[in-house]
N, C-alpha and C positions, 0 to 999 in steps of 0.2 A: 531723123527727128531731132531739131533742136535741143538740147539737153537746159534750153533759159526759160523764163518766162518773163513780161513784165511787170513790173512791181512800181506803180507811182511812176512810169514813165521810164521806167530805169531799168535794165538786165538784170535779173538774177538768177544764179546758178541753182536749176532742181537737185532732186535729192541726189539723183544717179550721178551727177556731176562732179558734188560733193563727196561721194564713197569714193569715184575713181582716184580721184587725183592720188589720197593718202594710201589706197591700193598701189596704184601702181607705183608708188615712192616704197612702199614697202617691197614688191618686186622686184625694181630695181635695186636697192641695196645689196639682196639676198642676192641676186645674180653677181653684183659686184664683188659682193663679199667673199660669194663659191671660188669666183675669177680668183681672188686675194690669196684665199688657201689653196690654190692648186686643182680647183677643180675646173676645168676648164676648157672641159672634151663634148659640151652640149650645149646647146640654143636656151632663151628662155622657155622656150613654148617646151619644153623638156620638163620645166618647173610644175607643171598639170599635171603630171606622174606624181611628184611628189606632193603634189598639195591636197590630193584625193587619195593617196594609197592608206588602207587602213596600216599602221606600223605594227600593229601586235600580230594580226592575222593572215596580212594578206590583202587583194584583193582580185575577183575578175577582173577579165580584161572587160566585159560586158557594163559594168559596175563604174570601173572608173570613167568608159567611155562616158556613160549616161552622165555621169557627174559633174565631171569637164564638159559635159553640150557639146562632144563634139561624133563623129564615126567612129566606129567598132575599127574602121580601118587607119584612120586617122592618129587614135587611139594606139594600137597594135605596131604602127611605124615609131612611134616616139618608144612604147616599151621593150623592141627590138633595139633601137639605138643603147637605149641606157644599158641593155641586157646584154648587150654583145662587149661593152664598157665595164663590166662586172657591178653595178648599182642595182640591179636585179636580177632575183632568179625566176622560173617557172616550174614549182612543186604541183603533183597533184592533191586537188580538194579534198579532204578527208570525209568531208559531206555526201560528196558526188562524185563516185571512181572518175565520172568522163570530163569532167570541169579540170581547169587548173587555176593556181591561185599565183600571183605575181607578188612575189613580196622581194624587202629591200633583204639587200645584203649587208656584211658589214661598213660597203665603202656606203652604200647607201645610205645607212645609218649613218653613218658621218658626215653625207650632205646634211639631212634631218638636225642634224647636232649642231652644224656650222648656223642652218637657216634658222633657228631657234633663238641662236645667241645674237646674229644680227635683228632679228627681229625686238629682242631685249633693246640692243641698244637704240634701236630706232624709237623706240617708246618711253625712251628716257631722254632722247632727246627731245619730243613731243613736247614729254612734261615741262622741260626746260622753257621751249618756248611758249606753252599756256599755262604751264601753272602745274602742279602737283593735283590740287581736287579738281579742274575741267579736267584732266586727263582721266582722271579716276570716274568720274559724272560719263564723261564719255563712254567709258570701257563697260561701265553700270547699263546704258542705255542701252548700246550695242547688244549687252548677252541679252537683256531683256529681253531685245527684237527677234536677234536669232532663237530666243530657247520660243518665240512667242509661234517664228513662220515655221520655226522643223515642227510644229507639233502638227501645222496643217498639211505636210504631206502626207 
């Protein structure tokens, strides 16, 4: 599916278009940045672990799969690699004796910490190049929309 439309004879980029790009520039950084400090034992597609795990609690494996869109198995091979890397562990749920919960460890946490800070800086460089209030209008709009679509699941 084309991600343009035309507009007055002319290409423009849909909405999906428009989210990826600054997406995935934010990805990239965060990977670049892991690379920077030393973290440098995983793929990006490793980053879905991190970008779905709850940090305070935990999470299923079942849970993050669903989250990431991708397989329970698909899922399970990315939180093996990280877990055998010491970035997570596999505790039981205190919920449900038979579940288990995947949470970060402390190196984990310090991926969490590094991707945090580059993320900062990406967003400050944003504002550099639009401006301090479009950067702020933007980030306004953005929670709007997310706090507007989590309510409809």
């Amino acid at each position: 599916m084309s991600e343009q439309q035309h507009v007055n004879g002319q290409h423009e980029r849909l909405m999906g278009a428009l989210l990826r790009v600054p997406f995935l520039t934010v990805v990239d950084a965060i990977y670049t940045g892991l690379i920077a400090e030393g973290f440098d034992d995983f793929s990006r597609a490793h980053l879905a672990v991190f970008r779905h795990i709850n940090e305070e609690t935990g999470s299923r494996l079942t849970e993050l799969a669903e989250d990431a869109q991708m397989t329970k198995q698909s899922m399970g091979y990315l939180v093996d690699h990280l877990e055998e890397r010491g970035y997570l562990e596999r505790v039981p749920d205190s919920e449900d004796g038979r579940a288990r919960l995947v949470r970060l460890t402390s190196r984990g946490q310090e991926v969490m910490s590094v991707a945090r800070r580059v993320v900062r800086g990406v967003e400050e460089e944003w504002a550099r190049l639009i401006g301090k209030r479009k950067m702020q209008q933007l980030r306004e709009a953005l929670k709007e929309l997310v706090t507007i679509l989590e309510s409809k699941k």
